[in-house]
N, C-alpha and C positions, 0 to 999 in steps of 0.2 A: 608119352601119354600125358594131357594135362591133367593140373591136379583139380581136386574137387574146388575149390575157390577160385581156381581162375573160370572153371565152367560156370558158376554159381556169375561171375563175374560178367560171361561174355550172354548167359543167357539175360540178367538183367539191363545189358549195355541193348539185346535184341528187341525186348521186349518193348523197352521205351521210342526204341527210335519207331518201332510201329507203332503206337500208339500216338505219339506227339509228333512223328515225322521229322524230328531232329537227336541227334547224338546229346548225350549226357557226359558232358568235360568235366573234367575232374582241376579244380583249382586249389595249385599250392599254395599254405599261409605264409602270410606278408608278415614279415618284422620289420618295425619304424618306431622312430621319435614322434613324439606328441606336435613337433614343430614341423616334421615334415607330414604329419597328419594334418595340422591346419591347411593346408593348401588343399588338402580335399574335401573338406567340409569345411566350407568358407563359413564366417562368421556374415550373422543377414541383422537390421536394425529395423524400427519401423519410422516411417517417413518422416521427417522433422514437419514442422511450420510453413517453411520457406525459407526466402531469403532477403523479403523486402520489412522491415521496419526495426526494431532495435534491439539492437543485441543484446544480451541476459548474459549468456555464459557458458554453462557447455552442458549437453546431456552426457551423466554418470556412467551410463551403459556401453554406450557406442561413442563416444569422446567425440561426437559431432557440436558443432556449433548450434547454440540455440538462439533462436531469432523472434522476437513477439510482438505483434503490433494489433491492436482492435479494430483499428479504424482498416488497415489491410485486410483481414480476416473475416470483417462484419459481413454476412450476408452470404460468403460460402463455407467458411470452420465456421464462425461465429452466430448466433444469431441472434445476440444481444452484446453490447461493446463494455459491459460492466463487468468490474473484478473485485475478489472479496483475498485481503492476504490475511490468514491464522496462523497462529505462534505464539511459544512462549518468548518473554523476553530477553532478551540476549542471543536473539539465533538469528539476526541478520534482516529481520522485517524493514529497519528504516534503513538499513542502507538499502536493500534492494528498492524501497520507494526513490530515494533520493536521487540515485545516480538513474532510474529510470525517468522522473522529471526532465534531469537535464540533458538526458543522451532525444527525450522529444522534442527540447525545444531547438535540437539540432538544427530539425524540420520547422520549415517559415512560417507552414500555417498553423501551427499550434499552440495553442495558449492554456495554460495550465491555472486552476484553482487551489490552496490548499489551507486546510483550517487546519491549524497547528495549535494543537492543546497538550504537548508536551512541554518544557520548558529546561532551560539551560542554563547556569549565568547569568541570573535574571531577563533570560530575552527568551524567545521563542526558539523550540530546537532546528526550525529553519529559518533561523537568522544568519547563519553561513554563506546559506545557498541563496538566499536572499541579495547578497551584500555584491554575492559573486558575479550575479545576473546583472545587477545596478540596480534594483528596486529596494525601496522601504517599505517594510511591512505594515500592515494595517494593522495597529496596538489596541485592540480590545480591555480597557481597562475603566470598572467600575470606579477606581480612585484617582484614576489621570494622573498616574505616578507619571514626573518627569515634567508633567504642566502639558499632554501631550494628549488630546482629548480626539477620539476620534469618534463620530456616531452615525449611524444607519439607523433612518427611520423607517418603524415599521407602517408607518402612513404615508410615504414615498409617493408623489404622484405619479410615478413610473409603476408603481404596481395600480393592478386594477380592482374595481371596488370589490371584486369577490375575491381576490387574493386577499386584499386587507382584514376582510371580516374574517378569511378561516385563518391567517396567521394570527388574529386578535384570538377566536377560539381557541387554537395551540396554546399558546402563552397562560392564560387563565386554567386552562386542562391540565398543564405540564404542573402547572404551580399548585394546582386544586388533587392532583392525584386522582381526578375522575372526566368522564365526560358531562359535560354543563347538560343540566335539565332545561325544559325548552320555555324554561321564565325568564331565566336568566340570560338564555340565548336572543331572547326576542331584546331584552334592556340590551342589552351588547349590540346589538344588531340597530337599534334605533339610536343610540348614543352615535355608535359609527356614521351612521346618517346624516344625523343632526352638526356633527362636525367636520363632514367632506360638506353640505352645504353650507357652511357661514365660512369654513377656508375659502372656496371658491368667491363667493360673493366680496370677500376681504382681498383676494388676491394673494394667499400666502397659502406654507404648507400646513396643514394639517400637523399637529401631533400629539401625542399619548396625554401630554397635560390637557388638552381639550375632552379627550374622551372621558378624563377620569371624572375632570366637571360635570360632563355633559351624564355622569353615570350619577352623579350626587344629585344632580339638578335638573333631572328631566323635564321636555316640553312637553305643553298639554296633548301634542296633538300625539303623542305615545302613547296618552292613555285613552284617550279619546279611540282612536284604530282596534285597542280590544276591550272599551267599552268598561274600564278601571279607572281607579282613581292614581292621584299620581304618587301618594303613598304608596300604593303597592308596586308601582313600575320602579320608585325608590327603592324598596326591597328589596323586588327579584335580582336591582346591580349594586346592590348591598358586598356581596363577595366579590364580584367580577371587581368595582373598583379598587377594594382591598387587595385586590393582586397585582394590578395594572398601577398602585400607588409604590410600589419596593420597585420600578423601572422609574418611577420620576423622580420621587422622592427617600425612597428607602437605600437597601445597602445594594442593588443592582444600577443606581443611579450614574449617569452620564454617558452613558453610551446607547442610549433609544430614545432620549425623552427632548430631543430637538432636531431641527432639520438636517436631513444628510450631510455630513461634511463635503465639502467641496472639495477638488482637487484629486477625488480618488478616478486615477487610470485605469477602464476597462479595457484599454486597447493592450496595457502590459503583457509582453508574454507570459509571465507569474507574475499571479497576484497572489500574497499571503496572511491570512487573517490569524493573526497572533492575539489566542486565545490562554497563553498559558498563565496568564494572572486570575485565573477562574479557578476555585474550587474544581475540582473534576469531578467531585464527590455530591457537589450540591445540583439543586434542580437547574440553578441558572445557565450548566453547561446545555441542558438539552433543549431549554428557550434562546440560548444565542443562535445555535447551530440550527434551530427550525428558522429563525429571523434571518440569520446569513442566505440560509437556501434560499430561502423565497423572495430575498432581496436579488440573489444571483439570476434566478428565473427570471424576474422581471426587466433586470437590467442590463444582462452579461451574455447570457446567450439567447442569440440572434441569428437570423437566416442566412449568413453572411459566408456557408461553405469551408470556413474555419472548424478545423479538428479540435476542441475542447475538452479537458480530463478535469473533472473536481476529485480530488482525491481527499478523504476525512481520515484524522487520524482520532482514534478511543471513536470508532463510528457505534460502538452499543448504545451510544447516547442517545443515536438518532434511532436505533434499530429496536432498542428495548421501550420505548417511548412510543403508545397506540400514535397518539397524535402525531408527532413528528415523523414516525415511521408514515403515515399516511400523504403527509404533506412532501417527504422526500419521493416516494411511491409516484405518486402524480408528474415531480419532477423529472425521474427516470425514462419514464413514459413519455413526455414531452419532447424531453432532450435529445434522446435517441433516436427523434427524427430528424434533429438538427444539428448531429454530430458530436452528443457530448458522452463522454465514458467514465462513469462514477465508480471510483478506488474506494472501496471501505476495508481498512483496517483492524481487525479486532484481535483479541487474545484467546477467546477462548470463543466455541460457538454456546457450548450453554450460556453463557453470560446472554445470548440472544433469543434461543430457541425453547431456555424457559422461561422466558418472563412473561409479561404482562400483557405484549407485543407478539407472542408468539404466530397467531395468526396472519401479521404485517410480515412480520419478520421474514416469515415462511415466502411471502411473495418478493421482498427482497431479494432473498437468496436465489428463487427461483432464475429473479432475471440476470444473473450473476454467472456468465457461462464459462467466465475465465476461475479456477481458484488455485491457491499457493499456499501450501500447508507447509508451512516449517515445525519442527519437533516439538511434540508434544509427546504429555505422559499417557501408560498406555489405555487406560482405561479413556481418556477424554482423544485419544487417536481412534477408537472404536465407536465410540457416540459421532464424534462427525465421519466418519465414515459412512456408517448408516444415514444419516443426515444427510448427505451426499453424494452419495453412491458409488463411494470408490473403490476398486476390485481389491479382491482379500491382499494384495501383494502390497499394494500402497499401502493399508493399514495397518500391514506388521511392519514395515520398515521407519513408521512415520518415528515412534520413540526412538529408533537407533540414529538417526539424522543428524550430525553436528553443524556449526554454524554457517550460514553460505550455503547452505545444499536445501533444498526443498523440495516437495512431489508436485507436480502443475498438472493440472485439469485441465485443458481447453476442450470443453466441450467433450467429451469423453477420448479425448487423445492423451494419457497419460506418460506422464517421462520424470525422469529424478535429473533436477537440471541442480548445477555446480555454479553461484552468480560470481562473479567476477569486477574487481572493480579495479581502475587503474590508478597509477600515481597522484596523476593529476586530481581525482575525484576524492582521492582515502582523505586529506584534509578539509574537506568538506562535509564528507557525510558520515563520519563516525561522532556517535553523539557523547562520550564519555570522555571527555579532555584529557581529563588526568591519568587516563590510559592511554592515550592516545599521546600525550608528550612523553610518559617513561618510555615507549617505546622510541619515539623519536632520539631520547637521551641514550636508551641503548645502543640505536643505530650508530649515533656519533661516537659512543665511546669505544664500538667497535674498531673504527676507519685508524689508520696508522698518523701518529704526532711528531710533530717536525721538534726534533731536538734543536734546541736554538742554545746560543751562549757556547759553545761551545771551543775549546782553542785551539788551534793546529793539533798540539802537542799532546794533545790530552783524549787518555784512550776511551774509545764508543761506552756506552754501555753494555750488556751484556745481552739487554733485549733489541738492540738497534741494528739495523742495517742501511745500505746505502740504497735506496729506490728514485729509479726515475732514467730517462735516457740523456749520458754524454754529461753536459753542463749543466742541466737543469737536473742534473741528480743530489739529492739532500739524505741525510742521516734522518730516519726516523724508528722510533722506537715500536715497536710491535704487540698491542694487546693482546692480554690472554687471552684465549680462546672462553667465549660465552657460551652457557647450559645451552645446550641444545632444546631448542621447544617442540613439544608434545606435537606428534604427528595425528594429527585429525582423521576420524575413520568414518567410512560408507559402506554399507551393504555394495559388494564388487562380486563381476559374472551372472553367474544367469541364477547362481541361489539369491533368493529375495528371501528369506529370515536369518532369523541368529544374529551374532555378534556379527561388526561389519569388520572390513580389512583395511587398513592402510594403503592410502592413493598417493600421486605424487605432488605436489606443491606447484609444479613448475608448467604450466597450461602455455607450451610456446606455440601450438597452433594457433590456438584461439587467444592467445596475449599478443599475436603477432599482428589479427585483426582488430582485436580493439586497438590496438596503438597506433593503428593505421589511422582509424575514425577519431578517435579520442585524443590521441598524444601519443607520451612515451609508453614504456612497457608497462604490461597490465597484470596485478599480483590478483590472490586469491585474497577473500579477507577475511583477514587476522584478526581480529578486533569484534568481539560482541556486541554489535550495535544494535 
């Protein structure tokens, strides 16, 4: 007779199979390794980039190669070819500009911009990479230290008469800490006038020592037009020439206050304006940087199908500046029909978003569809976040980031990409020398020393051995083995908060492609730049 459980058993086995019209199997539990579990729950990534334009380094996650190009991108990821990198300092921001310049100018048609207002050695911090390409920088220097005088006029007859009057506007605005009232604007406006008509009539160029005249000394028919005397036209460019006089004659003198220097190559594939004998700190940084741009727009890009990047470095200058922000804003919008992808660099985004600029700013950023946030602290990882709109996972992990690893935005495809840079490029773009040779001295004093002097007779040392094959083998002594350095950590797996884990150093997938492209083998970097 069966027992009560198995009948309990065969009427519930009865029950269901009429109901559902199939048998109810009974499945025994599986014991496995976690390594023969991965084979059934494969690990899945979400799609990279592609695989057409320049390689970065590796996404964190899924150890796939990461590949970024704007000018690829524009119009189906992309919809604006501008990128914005943030970080603090020492977490790999200039090298990842650097070695990203030259892995473009790979590519034939591209030609790169960069305003360099870091400094080095007394030279600009892309004086390296400068030297590497063959070009000489263009040396921005109020003092013409060196005898070495280079100048951009802001009356260029290459820019046109409305370009001239609003970069004259900026200049006065940036130096005045306000927007010009419209007395002042009009003396500005007729001085400009008065001295594109007597250059033309003369045959020369216009520049800024004519205006400030023409600002001291205005013509009757100035006042004559609003029906004043020319006293008061005197007035109203009372201040405008006072500001326009520290570019001729004051302490910003020699670098605006005569005709364009000759000999500057716009066909270069890098051109680099070496800014770093500037105060960064004074107004003059954000009146060069408005006169470079709108010098660039005039004269540099053109409809020529050539890929274009201006890349700025300390770009808060342009971005916390109504004026300048405004006149960069127009150039974006211009450019981006003709190919050009504007790199702003900054440290921090408050330094932009509350200033003065805020409202420019805002549309800067907007058109900014790429961005690269390197570590920051956490309170200022949560303000650009919001700012930005990065999902809660990118904002807790941005403080834990060490140097080299960054969170990238394209466009709302977010990845923790690993930058990578190879042999060839680490002596170019690490900007701190003096770290950058002890290491070199440690590398060497690791490598094994050829015992020399030595006599038949006379017994090894105690650290030496014979290395090498057959006859070309020699006696070399053996260094001590060096501290081992501090293994660098990342948020690793699919937790995205807390403390990160230790990754491996050793990238031979993707050190295998860049060396293919680049040169030799491709390390991670070491080096806080």
């Amino acid at each position: 007779m069966p027992r009560q459980g198995s009948m309990t058993d065969l009427f519930i086995e009865g029950f269901t199979s009429a109901l559902f019209g199939k048998k109810e199997t009974a499945r025994l539990p599986v014991r496995t390794s976690s390594n023969q579990a991965e084979a059934v729950y494969l690990p899945t990534a979400a799609p990279g980039l592609g695989d057409s334009g320049v390689i970065i380094g590796r996404e964190v996650y899924s150890g796939k190669g990461y590949v970024y190009d704007p000018f690829q991108l524009y119009g189906q990821q992309l919809p604006a070819p501008h990128w914005l990198v943030l970080g603090e300092s020492g977490n790999g921001k200039s090298s990842l500009e650097k070695t990203y310049v030259l892995r473009q100018l790979r590519f034939k048609d591209r030609q790169v911009v960069v305003l360099d207002a870091q400094g080095e050695d007394g030279v600009g911090e892309w004086n390296r990479i400068a030297e590497a390409v063959g070009v000489t920088p263009i040396r921005l220097d109020p003092h013409q230290r060196g005898g070495i005088g280079i100048r951009l006029n802001p009356l260029d007859p290459a820019i046109t008469q409305t370009g001239q009057l609003a970069l004259l506007r900026t200049i006065v605005e940036v130096a005045l800490g306000h927007t010009l009232d419209e007395r002042s604007g009009y003396a500005l406006k007729a001085a400009q006038s008065t001295v594109r008509t007597d250059a033309l009539q003369e045959g020369r160029q216009p520049i800024l020592h004519d205006v400030v005249e023409a600002l001291r000394d205005p013509k009757l028919l100035a006042a004559e037009d609003m029906n004043v005397s020319l006293d008061e036209v005197r007035d109203w460019g009372l201040d405008v020439a006072l500001v326009l006089d520290r570019l001729v004659d004051g302490d910003l003198a020699g670098m605006f206050d005569g005709p364009t220097t000759d000999g500057i190559d716009l066909d270069s594939p890098l051109i680099v304006f070496d800014l770093s004998t500037i105060d960064r700190n004074s107004i003059a940084m954000p009146i060069l940087m408005a006169i470079v741009g709108v010098w660039l727009e005039h004269t540099w890009i053109r409809p020529d199908r050539r890929k274009r990047i201006l890349l700025v470095e300390e770009a808060w200058h342009i971005i916390n500046s109504p004026s300048v922000a405004q006149l960069f804003q127009r150039l974006l919008k211009f450019g981006r029909r003709l190919g050009l992808s504007f790199v702003a660099v900054v440290h921090h985004l408050s330094d932009v978003v509350d200033g003065a600029a805020s409202k420019e700013a805002a549309a800067i950023l907007k058109m900014a569809s790429t961005r690269t946030i390197y570590m920051q602290k956490s309170d200022e990882a949560k303000a650009t976040g919001r700012v930005l709109g990065l999902p809660r996972w990118a904002v807790e992990i941005i403080p834990t980031l060490t140097p080299g690893i960054a969170v990238w935005d394209v466009n709302g495809d977010v990845q923790v990409v690993k930058h990578i840079v190879t042999e060839i490029e680490r002596p170019l773009v690490y900007t701190d020398r003096a770290m950058t040779e002890t290491s070199a001295e440690r590398r060497a004093a690791s490598y094994p020393q050829p015992v020399d002097n030595l006599a038949p007779d006379q017994p090894w040392p105690d650290d030496a051995i014979l290395m090498g094959p057959g006859s070309a083998a020699q006696i070399v002594r053996v260094p001590e083995p060096m501290d081992a350095a501090p293994v660098d950590a990342v948020p690793s797996g699919p937790r995205r908060t807390g403390a990160g884990e230790g990754y491996e150093t050793d990238d031979s997938d993707i050190a295998a492609v860049a060396a293919a492209i680049f040169g030799p083998r491709a390390n991670l970097p070491s080096h806080r730049g």
